[in-house]
N, C-alpha and C positions, 0 to 999 in steps of 0.2 A: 196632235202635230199636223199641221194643214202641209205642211211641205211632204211631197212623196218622194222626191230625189232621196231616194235612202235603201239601203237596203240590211238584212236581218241575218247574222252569221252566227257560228257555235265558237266561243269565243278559243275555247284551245285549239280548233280545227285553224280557226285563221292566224293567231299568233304562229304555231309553228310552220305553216307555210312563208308567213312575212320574215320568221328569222332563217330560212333557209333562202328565200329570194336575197335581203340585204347581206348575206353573207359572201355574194361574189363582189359586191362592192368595194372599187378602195376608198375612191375620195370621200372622205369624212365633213367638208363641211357645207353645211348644216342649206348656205345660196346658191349652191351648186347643182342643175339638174340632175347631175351625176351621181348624186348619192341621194336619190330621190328613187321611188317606185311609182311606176304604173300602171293604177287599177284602174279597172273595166268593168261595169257592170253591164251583160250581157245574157239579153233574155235566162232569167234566175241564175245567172251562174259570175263566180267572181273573177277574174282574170286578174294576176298579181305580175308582171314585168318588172324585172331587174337586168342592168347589164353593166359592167367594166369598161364597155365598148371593145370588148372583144371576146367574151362571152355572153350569151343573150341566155335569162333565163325567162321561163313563163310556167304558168303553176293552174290551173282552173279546178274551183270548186263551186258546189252548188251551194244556191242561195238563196234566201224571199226576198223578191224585189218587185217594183212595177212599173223604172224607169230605166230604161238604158242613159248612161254617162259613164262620163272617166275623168282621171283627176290625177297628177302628179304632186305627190305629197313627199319630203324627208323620208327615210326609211325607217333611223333610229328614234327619231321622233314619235313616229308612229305605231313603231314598235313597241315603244315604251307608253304608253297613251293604253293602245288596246292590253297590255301586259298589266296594266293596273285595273283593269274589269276581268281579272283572271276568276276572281270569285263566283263571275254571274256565267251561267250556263252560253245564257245567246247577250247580243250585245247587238244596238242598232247604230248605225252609221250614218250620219245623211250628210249631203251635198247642200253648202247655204251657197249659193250661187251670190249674191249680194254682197257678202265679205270676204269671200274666197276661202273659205275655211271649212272641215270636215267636223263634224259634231257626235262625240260618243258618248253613247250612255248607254248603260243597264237596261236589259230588256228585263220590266215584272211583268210575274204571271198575273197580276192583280190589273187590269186595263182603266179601272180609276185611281190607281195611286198615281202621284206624279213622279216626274225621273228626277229621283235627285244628284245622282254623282253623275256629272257631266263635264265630259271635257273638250276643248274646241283646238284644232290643229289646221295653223296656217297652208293652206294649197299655193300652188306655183300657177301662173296664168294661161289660158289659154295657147297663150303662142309661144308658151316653154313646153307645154304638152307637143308641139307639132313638131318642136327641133328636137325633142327625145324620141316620140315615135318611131318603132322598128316594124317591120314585118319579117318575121323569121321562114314563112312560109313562101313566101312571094321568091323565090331565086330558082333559078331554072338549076335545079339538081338532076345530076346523068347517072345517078346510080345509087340502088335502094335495095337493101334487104332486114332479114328479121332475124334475131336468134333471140332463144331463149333467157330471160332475164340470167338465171341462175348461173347458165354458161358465162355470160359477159362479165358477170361481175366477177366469177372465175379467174378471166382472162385480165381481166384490168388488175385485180390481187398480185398476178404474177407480173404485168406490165409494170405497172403504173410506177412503184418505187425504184427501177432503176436509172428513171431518167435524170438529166444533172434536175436541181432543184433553180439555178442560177437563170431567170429569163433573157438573160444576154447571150447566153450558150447558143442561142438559136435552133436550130434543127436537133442538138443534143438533149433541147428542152420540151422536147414532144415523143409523138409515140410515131412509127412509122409506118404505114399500110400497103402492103405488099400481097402477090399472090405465089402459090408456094409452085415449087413443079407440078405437083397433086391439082392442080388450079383450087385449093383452097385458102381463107382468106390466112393472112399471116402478120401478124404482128410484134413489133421488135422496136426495144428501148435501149436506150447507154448513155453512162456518162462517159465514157472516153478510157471506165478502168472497169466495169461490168458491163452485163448483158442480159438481157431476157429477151428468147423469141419463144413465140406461145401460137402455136398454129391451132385453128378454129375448127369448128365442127361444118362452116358454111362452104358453099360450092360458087366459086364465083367465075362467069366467062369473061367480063370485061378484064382486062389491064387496069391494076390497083398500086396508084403512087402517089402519096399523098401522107404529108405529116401534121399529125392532130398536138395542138399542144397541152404538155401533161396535164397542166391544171383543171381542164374541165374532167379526165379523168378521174383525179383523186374528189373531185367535186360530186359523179354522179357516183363513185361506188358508198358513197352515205345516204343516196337518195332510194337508189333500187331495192325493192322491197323483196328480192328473188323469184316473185311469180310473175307469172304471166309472159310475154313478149318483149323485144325490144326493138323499135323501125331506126334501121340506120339510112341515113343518106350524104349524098356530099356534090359538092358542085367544084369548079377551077376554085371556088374564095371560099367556101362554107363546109363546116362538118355538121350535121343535125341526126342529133336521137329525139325519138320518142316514146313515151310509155304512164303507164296508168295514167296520171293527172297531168305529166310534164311533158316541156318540151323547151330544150335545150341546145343550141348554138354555136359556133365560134368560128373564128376565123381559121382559115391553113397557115403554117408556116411554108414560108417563101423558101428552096435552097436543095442540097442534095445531101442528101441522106448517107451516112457514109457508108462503104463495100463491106454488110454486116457478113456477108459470105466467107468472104476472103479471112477474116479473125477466127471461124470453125475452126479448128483440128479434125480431119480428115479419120485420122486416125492416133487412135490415145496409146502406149504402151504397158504403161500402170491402169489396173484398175481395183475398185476396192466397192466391197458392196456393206454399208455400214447402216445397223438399224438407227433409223433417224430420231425415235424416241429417246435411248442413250445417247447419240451426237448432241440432244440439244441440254441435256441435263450436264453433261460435261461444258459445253460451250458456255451454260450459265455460271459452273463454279470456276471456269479460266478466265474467265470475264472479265474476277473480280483483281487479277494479278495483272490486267494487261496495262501500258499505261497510257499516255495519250497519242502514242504513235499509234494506235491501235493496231499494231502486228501480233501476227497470232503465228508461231511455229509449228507446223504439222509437222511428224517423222513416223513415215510410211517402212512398214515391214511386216512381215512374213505373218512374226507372230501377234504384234498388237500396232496399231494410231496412238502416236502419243501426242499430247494437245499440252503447248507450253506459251504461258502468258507471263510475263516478265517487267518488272520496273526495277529500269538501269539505276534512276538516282533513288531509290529510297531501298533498293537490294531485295524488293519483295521478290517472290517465284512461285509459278504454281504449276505445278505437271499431274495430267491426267490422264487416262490410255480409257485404250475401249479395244476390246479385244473376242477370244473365240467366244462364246458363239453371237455374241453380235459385232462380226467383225472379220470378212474377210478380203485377202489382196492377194492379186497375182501381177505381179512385176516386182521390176530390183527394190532395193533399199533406197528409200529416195527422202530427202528433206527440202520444205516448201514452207514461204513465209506469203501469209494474205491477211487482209483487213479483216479484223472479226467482225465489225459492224456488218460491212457487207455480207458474210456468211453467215451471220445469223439469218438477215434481211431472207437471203435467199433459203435455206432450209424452212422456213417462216411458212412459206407458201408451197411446202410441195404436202402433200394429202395422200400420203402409202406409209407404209410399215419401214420399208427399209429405200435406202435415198445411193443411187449409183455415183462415185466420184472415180474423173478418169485424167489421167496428162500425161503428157511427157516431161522430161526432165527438165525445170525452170522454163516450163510453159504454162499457159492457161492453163486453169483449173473449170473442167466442167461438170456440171451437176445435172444430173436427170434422173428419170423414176425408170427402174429396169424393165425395162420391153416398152416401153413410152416413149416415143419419140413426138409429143405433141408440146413437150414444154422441154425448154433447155436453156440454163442458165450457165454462162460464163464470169471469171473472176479471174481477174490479171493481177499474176504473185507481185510481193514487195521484195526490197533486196533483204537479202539475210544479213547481211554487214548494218 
């Protein structure tokens, strides 16, 4: 092969990074830079770019190569392309510059046989590589810190799922970053009928106001491998993490974040301290009686939590309690109706023995871990009628 524009990769190392790049992609077709990636070959190393145009992803691994270039190729094209050399260990890649096209084949150990399973995948032109072109690094970011892989992904666990899923919700559709009195960082999601604020292990001086939108969260807690580091940064337009191979992007949402303060309950008058291991085995058998209102009837007292899931048109019912010894309450006799979805969601993520539940009469229902005040989850009742 006289042509060196090429370079020499491990073929499952690069399929799974190219299906984790095309995966922020929406536009699907096929003459659209947009649903295209762009690779970089860089002194031996491969740089994969993908972006929505509002999340920017980037991916770098190493690689044998001995010409720097880059190329805007389809995602799914190419995905599928290198996915069919799954069999061969490594797989070489080159740049034909003359028909604009990317050239794969089988890399043999045998340097006289010739390549026979070859496939060639059309490239996009020069001056569609230049209107794609981002630099994720190039923005004047005012504020940078690091936490521990394991911690974040933590936090994002508990954030991440309460916020609406609806990207028209605006500000409801992100996460929120705030600093707590403690000046630590703090974080707080909602769709408008739950909550999650999950306060950080990090120390921050500046003033933190700025809302990230959910997506690239549930995006990188599949990416984080839980070691190591994580460099956060953010600019007036931009949120950017870093870590092992990636680096990651997106825009702020524009707007004001609404008075998650003011929704706390200051103070709860019931409270109940229930092992979470039987909460969630009860939750699964009341589950099956609930029906699609998804209301779920608590009835709080002395002696036992009774947990009652009901279908009005077909007459099913299911009642289950949880009681001494896992299972204790000090306040009145009270009855409370909440979304089981949501209460599962949220017992999901708390990591203790036993899971603190507190309210007032036909108020919010909050959940935390006793003597933890670093995660706290709210849940606004349904009516009982």
């Amino acid at each position: 092969m006289l042509n060196n524009t090429f370079f020499i990769c491990e073929t499952n190392q690069v399929i799974n990074e190219i299906e984790k790049a095309k995966g922020i992609i929406l536009n699907r077709n096929m003459n659209d830079i947009w649903s295209a990636l762009l690779i970089e070959v860089k002194k031996s190393n491969l740089i994969i770019k993908s972006t929505d145009r509002n999340i920017f992803f980037e991916s770098t691994i190493s690689i044998v190569s001995e010409t720097d270039f880059k190329v805007l190729i389809n995602a799914s094209n190419f995905y599928d392309a290198v996915k069919a050399f799954g069999f061969y260990k490594k797989i070489k890649i080159v740049l034909n510059k003359n028909n604009s096209k990317l050239e794969i084949m089988g890399e043999l150990k045998d340097e006289k046989e010739e390549y026979e399973d070859h496939l060639k995948e059309p490239t996009f032109s020069y001056e569609e590589i230049e209107n794609y072109n981002y630099d994720m690094v190039d923005e004047d970011y005012t504020f940078e810190i690091e936490i521990k892989q394991k911690s974040f992904k933590k936090v994002i666990n508990r954030i991440a799922f309460s916020a609406h899923l609806d990207e028209s919700k605006n500000v409801l559709n992100g996460v929120y970053f705030s600093k707590d009195e403690d000046s630590k960082l703090l974080l707080v999601s909602t769709n408008g009928h739950r909550m999650s604020i999950c306060k950080t292990e990090v120390m921050v001086e500046e003033d933190v106001n700025f809302i990230v939108p959910v997506k690239i969260f549930n995006f990188l807690k599949h990416l984080m491998s839980g070691e190591g580091m994580v460099k956060i940064k953010f600019s007036d337009k931009k949120f950017y993490v870093e870590f092992d191979n990636y680096k990651i992007a997106c825009s702020l949402i524009n707007g004001n974040y609404p008075d998650y303060k003011s929704i706390i309950p200051k103070e709860q008058k019931n409270k109940s301290l229930v092992s979470l291991g039987i909460l969630k085995d009860r939750l699964a058998r009341v589950n099956l009686y609930v029906d699609k209102s998804r209301k779920l009837v608590l009835t709080f007292s002395e002696l036992q939590l009774k947990l009652l899931g009901e279908d009005l048109i077909t007459g099913r019912k299911g009642e289950f309690f949880i009681k001494d010894p896992n299972y204790l309450y000090d306040g009145a006799d009270e009855v409370m109706a909440i979304n089981i979805s949501y209460f599962v969601e949220a017992i999901n993520v708390f990591e203790t023995s036993k899971i603190e539940i507190q309210f007032n009469s036909g108020n919010v229902l909050k959940l935390s871990e006793p003597e933890n005040f670093n995660f706290t989850h709210l849940i606004m009742p349904m009516s009982l009628g």
